[in-house]
C-alpha positions as CSV (number, residue, x, y, z in Angstrom):
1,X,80.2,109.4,118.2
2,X,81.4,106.7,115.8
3,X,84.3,104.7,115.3
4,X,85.5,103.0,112.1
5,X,88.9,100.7,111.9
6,X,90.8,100.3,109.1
7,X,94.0,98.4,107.5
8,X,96.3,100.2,105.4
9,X,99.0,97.6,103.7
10,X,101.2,100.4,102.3
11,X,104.7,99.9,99.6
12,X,107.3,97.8,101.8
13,X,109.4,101.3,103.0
14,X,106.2,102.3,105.2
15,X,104.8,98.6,106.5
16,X,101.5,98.0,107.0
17,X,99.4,100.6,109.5
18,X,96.2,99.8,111.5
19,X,94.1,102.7,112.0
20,X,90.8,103.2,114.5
21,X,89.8,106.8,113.8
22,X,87.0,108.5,116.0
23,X,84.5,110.8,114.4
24,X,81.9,112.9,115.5
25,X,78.4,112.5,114.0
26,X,76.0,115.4,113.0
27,X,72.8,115.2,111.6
28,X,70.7,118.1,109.9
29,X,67.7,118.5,107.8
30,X,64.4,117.3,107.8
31,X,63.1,113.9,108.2
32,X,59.5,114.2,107.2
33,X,60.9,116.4,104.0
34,X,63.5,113.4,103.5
35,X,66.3,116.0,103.6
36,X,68.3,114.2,106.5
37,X,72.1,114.3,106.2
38,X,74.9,113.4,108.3
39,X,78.2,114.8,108.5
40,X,80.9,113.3,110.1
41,X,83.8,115.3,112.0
42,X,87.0,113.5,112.5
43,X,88.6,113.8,116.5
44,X,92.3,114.4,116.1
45,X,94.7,112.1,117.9
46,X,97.7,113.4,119.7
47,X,100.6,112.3,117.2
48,X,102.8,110.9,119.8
49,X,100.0,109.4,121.7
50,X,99.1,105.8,121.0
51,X,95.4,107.0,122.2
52,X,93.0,109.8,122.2
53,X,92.3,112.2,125.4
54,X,89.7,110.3,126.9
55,X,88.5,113.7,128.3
56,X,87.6,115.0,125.1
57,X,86.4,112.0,123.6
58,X,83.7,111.8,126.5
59,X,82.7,115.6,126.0
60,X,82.2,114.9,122.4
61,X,79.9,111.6,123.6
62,X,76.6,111.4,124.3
63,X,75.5,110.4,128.0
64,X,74.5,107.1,126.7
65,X,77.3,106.7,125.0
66,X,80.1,108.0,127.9
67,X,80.8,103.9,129.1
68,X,81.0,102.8,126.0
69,X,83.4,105.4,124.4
70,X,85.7,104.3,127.9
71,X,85.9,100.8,127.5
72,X,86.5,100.8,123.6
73,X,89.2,103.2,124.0
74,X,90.6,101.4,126.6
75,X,90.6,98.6,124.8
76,X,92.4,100.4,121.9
77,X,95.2,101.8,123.5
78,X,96.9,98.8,123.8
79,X,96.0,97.6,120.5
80,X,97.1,100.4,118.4
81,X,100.5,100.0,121.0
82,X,100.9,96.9,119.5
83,X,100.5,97.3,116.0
84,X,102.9,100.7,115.8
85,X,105.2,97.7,116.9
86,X,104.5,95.6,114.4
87,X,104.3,97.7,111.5
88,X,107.8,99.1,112.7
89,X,109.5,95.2,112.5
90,X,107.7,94.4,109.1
91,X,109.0,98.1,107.8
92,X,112.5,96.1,109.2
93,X,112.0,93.5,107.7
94,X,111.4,94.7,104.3
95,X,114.4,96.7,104.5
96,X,116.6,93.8,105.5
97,X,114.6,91.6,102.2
98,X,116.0,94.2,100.3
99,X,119.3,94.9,101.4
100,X,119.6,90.6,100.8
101,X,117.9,90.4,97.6
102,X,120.4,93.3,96.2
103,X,123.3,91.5,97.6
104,X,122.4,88.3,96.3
105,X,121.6,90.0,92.7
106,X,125.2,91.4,93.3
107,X,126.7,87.9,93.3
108,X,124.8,86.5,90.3
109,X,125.9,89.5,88.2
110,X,129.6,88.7,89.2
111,X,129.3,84.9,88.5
112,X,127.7,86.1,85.2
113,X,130.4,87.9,84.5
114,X,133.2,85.6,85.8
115,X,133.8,87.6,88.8
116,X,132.6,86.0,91.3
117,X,136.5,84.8,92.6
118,X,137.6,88.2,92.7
119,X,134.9,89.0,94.3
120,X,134.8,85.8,96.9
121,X,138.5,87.0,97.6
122,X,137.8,90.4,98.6
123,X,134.8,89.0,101.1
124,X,137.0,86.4,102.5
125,X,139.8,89.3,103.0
126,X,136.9,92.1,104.6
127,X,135.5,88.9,107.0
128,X,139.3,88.4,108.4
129,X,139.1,84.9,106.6
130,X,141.6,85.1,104.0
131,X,145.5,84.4,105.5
């Protein structure tokens, strides 16, 4: 068994992702011919599950492993919790960055233009504002 962690900062719509991905290990060939390769297997994740099935993750581990795939996982599941969080209020975040940077580039066109007191009165009027 083998784990491997990994950071993803994605474009501003998806957030940033943090990923710990289990894999089983496999080795084959011939040591003494120096034809020894290893292939790793990726263990699927439930998609709605912030963890994996602990079950199957300890019938993929080795008996010397079995404690130590249980505490790491253990550990995880709250972690990955976490960050699924997070990435969802910086995906937020972003959006509302946006949304203001737009609005504000909205503005400066219209004071560019010499609009900007139209457009000043129709805000004032859609607040309530305006008498």
């Amino acid at each position: 068994m083998g784990v491997q962690e990994r950071f993803i900062r994605t474009s501003q719509n998806a957030g940033n992702t943090l990923t710990v991905i289990w894999y089983e290990v496999h080795w084959y060939g011939s040591k003494a011919a120096k034809t020894r390769r290893m292939t790793k297997k990726i263990v699927r994740k439930p998609k709605d599950k912030h963890g994996y099935n602990l079950e199957a993750l300890l019938k993929l581990a080795q008996p010397w492993e079995v404690c130590m795939v249980r505490d790491i996982e253990q550990e995880l599941l709250p972690i990955r919790r976490e960050a699924t969080f997070i990435g969802k209020a910086i995906g937020q975040l972003n959006l509302i960055i946006r949304s203001e940077r737009s609005q504000n580039a909205h503005w400066l066109q219209a004071i560019q233009l010499g609009r900007h007191n139209k457009l000043l009165g129709q805000r004032l009027v859609w607040c309530g504002c305006a008498e």
